[in-house]
C-alpha positions as a Markdown table, in Angstrom:
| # | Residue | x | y | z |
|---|---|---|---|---|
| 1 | Unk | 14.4 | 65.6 | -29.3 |
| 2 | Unk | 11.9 | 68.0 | -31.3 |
| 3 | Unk | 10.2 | 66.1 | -33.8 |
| 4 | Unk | 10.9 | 67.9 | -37.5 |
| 5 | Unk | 10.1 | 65.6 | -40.1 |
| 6 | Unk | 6.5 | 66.7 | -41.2 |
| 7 | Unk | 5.0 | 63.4 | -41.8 |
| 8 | Unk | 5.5 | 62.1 | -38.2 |
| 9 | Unk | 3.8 | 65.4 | -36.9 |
| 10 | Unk | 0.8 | 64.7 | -38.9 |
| 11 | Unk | 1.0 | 61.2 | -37.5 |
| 12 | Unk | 1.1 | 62.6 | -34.1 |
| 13 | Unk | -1.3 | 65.3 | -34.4 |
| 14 | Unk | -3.5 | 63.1 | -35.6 |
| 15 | Unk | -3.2 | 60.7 | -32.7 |
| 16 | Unk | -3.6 | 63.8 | -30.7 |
| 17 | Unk | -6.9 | 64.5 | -31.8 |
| 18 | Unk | -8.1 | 61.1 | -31.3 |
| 19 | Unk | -6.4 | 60.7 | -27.7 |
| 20 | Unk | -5.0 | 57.4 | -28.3 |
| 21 | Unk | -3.3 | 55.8 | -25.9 |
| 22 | Unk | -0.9 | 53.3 | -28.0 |
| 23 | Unk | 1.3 | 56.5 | -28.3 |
| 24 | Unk | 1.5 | 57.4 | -24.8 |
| 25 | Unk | 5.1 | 57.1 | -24.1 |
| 26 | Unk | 5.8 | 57.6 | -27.5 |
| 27 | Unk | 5.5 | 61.6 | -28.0 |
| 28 | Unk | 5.0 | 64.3 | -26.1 |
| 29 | Unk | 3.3 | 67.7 | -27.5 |
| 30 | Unk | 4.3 | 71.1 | -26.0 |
| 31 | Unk | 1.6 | 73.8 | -26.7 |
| 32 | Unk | 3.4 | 77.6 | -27.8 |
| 33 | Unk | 0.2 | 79.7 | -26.8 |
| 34 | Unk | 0.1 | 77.9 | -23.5 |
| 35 | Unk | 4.1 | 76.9 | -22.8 |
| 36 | Unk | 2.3 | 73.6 | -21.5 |
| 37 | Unk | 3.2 | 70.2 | -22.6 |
| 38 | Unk | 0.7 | 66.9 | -22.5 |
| 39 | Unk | 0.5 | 63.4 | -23.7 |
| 40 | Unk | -1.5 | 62.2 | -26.7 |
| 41 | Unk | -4.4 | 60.9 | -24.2 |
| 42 | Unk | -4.7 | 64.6 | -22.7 |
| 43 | Unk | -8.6 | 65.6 | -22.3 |
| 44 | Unk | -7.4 | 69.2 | -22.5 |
| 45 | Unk | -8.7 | 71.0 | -25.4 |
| 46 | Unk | -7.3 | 70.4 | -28.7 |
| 47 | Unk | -4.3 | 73.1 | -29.9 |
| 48 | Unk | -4.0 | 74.0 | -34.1 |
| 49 | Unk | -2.0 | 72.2 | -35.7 |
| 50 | Unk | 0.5 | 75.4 | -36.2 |
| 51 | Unk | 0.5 | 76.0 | -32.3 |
| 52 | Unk | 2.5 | 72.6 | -31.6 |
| 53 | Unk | 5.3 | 70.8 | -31.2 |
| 54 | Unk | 6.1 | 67.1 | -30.5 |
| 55 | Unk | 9.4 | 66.0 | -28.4 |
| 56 | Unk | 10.5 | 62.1 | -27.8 |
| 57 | Unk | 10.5 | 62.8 | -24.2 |
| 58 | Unk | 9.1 | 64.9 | -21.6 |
| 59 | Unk | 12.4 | 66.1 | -20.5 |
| 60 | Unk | 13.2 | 67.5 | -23.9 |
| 61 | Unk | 9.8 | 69.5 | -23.3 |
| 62 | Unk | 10.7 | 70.7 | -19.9 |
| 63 | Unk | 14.4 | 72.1 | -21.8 |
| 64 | Unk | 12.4 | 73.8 | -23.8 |
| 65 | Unk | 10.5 | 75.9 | -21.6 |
| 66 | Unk | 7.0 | 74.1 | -21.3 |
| 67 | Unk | 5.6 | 73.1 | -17.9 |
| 68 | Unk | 3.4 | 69.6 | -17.7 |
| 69 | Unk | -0.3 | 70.0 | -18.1 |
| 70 | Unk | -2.1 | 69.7 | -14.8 |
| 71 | Unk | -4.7 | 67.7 | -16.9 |
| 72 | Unk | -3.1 | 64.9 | -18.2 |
| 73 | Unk | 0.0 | 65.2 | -16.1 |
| 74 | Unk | 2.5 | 63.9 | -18.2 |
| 75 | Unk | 5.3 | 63.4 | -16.1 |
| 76 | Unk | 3.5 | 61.5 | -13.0 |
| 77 | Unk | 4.5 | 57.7 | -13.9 |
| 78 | Unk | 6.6 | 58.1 | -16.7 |
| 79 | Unk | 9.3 | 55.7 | -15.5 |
| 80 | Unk | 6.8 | 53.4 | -15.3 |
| 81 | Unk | 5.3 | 50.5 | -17.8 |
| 82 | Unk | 2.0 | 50.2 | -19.4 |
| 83 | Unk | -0.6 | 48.2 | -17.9 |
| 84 | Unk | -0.9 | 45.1 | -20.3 |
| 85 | Unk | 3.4 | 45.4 | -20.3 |
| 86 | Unk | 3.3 | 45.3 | -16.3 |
| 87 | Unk | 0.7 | 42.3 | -16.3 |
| 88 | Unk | 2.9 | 40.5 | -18.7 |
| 89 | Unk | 6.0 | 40.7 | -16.7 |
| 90 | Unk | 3.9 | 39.5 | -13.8 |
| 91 | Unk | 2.5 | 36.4 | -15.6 |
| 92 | Unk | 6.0 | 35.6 | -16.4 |
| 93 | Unk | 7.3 | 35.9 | -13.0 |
| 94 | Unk | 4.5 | 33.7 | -11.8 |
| 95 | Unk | 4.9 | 30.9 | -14.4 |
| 96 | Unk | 8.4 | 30.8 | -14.0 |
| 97 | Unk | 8.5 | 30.6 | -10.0 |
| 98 | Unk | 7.9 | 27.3 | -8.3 |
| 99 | Unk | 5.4 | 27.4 | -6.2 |
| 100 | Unk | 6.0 | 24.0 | -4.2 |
| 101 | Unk | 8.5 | 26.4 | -2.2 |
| 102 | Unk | 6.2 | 29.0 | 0.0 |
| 103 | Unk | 9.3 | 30.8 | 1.2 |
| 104 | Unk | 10.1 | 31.5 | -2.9 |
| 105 | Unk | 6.4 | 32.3 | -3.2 |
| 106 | Unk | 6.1 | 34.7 | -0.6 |
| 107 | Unk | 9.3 | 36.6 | -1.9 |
| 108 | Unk | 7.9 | 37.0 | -5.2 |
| 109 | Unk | 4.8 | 38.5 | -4.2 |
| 110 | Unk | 6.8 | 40.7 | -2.0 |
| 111 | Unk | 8.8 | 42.2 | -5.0 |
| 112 | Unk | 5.9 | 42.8 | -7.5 |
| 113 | Unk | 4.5 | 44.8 | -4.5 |
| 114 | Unk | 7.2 | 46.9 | -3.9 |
| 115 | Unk | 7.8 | 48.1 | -7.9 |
């Protein structure tokens, strides 16, 4: 969906320019004088603020005619959980599993590999 609402593009923009990663996932910006779409972390060079646009996700980008960055590549892992998210669900796994039982064990190791 194209973000409209002017204050959350300022918000964006802004986290644009400072490349932080908390909003990874969160917003996606397509460039008009490029047709090229990044995340907020992109080391790219830094659009005007008139020259933008910010979508929810990076299909809604691709509808609208921009192609991913081959910078930041924004579409490579998308599906996929941040780091401190990913080492959460791990530690929980482990906790949870009883580790008396090797055969349990080794199955759980086997499916955090595979993800």
């Amino acid at each position: 969906m194209l973000i409209t609402e002017q204050k959350t593009i300022n918000n964006y923009y802004q986290a644009l320019l400072n490349r932080e990663s908390s909003f990874v996932g969160i917003f996606y910006v397509g460039v008009k004088t490029t047709d090229v779409f990044c995340i907020a972390t992109c080391r790219a060079r830094k659009p005007k603020l008139e020259n933008v646009e910010f979508y929810t996700t990076f299909k809604d980008a691709l509808d609208n005619g921009y192609r991913p960055c081959k910078i930041c590549k924004p579409t490579e892992n998308a599906n996929q959980a941040p780091e401190q998210v990913e080492k959460a669900i791990q530690d929980q796994i482990y906790k949870a599993a009883d580790w008396s039982d090797a055969k349990a064990r080794d199955h759980i190791d086997q499916s955090i590999r595979w993800r």
